[in-house]
Steps between C-alpha positions, in 0.01 A plus 500: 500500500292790537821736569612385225246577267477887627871520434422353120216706445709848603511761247695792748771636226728485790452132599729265345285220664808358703519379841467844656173516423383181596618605855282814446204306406576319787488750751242697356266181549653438797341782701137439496521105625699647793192705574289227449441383864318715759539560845191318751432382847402176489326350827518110507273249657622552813425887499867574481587810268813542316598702173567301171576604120222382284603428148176331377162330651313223336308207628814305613564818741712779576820506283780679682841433337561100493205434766135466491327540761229246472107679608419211750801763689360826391240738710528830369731677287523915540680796365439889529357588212640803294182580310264796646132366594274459202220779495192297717187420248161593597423134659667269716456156343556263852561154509407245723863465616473827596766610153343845371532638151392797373337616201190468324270274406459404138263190441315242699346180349377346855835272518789709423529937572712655234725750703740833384783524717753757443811294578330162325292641213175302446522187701169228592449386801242167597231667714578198788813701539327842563342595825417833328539864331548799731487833432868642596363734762254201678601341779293172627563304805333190444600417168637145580106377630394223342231604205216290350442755212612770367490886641502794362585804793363799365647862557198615742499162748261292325588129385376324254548101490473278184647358226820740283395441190728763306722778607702750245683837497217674621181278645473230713200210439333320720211241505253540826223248420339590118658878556827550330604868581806633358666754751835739437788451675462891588224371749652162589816513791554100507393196268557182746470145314374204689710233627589239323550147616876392552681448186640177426816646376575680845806373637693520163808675497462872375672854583366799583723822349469802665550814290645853594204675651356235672360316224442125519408201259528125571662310220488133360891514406766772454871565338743691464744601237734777549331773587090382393320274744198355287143413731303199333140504656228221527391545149874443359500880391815667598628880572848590506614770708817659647647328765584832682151556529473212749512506831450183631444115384354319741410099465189368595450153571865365464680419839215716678162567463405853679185420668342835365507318164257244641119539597470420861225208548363685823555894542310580828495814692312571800515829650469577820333842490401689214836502296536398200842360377467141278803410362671650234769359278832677423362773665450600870210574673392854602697724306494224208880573422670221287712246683768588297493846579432473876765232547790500262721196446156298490330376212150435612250482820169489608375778685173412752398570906375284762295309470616326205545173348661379146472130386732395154573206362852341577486212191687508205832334656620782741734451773480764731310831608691848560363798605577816713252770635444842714283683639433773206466810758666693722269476845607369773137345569524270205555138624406141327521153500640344193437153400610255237313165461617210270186340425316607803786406715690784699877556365573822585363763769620846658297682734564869532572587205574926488584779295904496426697339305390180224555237712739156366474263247255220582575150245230218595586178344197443313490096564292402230248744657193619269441822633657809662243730745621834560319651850540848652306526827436719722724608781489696831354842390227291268527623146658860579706617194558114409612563173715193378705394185632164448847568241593237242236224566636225272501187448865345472583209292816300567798692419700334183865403602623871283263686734686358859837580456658789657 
């Protein structure tokens, strides 16, 4: 009907309004739904990659021609972007899933931190979300601690601990006792918010869209039509963006759950000497390089050194634990013990663990197990260069029918 209109509503001297134009009008509007899909790779829940034409995404799935590809079968969907890299704000906004955004900071009302991001505009965020706001040129290692208030790092090494009270464009407020001093960012290098207790939403399904550049923002739902994928947050505010900005869409909490989206219940490390290497997530330990960076083809990992042990819940319905892991250096001195306990029972073990290449696939039936210990102990040469990285913790959940066939 609509064809039909435009050739009605033509007013070309030269149209008579016949057939021949209706085929024109055809093929004119033809061409863009032809261009409509887009080229991804799509890695299913049984980490196999292939490529597929996305037409569309909404909360039924992946559209692609006459399928859907339902999300209980959908990890991670990525494409090179064809945008350059936004130009890097001031601050790194980081999240407690490890996602970074940058920008600058707008507002802050003690529940929710206003945000500018170049690629999102102004955006809130809750402040259980945020583990903190960097300065781009500060580099902590022990941002993932565990924090019973909140800290302010200061440009010349001192710390302040308290209570955020406000923070703006330019000054930072915090509440020490009856003292409420107001300090600029030009003095502060990191604002670090306490930890929250766990959220009774975690474990809801959500996505986390990575942006040219390295940008990253977790979202409550996405879509796409043609070529605009729209990112609906917590709050039900959404931001529409190109979809060639995006690099990556990665699931969290469908047929996995990455255990670097968790909070271990236990996260000991004992050193032997006088290093000091606790665990870092998504990032290695050391030289602090991002898994992804340091071991392409892999989504996450949790970097940490003998001694070392991590404790996470396995409830929530989960069939099965996968993991791989390496030694994260190059000596030939490094050597470990790995472990895997299924509540406190011994499922997996490897002595001699070395430097070389990630070492296979290990799937433990969970059993109706409640937790999942992950231990990395020392070896022959003590704790020489035992720099370790377990790759793709995750939780599995039993693969849908779709997911298992070939």
């Amino acid at each position: 009907m609509e064809i039909l209109k435009i050739s009605r509503t033509c007013r070309s001297p030269a149209c008579t309004c016949g057939a021949p134009l209706i085929i024109v009008c055809i093929l004119t509007f033809a061409a863009p739904l032809a261009l409509a899909s887009t080229q991804w790779n799509l890695t299913d829940a049984q980490f196999r990659s292939r490529q597929v034409a996305v037409d569309s995404i909404d909360s039924a799935g992946i559209h692609s021609g006459s399928q859907i590809i339902d999300w209980n079968d959908v990890l991670e969907l990525s494409q090179n972007s064809t945008m350059p890299a936004t130009i890097a704000g001031r601050f790194n906004l980081i999240f407690r899933g490890g996602d970074k955004l940058s920008g600058e900071p707008i507002s802050f009302d003690g529940d929710r931190l206003q945000w500018k991001s170049a690629p999102l505009g102004p955006v809130g965020f809750s402040v259980d979300s945020v583990l903190g706001i960097l300065q781009s040129t500060y580099a902590g290692n022990d941002l993932d601690q565990t924090r019973t208030d909140d800290v302010v790092r200061l440009a010349n090494g001192d710390t302040m601990h308290g209570i955020i009270t406000a923070i703006v464009p330019a000054s930072v407020t915090i509440q020490i006792g009856d003292a409420t001093p107001t300090l600029s960012w030009d003095s502060i290098s990191a604002v670090l918010f306490s930890t929250p207790p766990a959220s009774p939403g975690a474990g809801r399904r959500m996505f986390r869209v990575k942006l040219a550049g390295d940008e990253n923002v977790d979202a409550a739902a996405i879509s796409l039509a043609g070529q605009q994928l729209t990112i609906t947050f917590d709050d039900k505010s959404t931001r529409t963006i190109a979809v060639n900005t995006v690099q990556d869409i990665e699931q969290i909490n469908g047929p996995i759950e990455w255990l670097t989206s968790l909070r271990p219940d236990q996260n000991t490390y004992r050193p032997m000497f006088s290093e000091n290497f606790p665990a870092r997530f998504d990032h290695t330990v050391g030289d602090d390089k991002p898994i992804t960076d340091k071991y392409p083809g892999f989504h996450h990992g949790i970097g940490c050194h003998s001694y070392s042990m991590l404790v996470y819940s396995a409830a929530g319905g989960w069939s099965s634990f996968r993991t791989q892991f390496a030694i994260d250096s190059d000596s030939p001195l490094a050597d470990v013990t790995v472990r895997i306990y299924l509540d406190d029972k011994l499922a997996f073990s490897q002595a001699g663990v070395k430097a070389g290449p990630v070492y296979p696939v290990v799937n433990l039936p969970l059993a109706g197990a409640r937790t999942v210990s992950l231990e990395v102990d020392y070896g022959q040469n003590y704790a020489t260069e035992d720099r370790f990285v377990w790759l793709d913790p995750a939780l599995v959940r039993a693969p849908s029918p779709a997911a298992t066939q070939p």
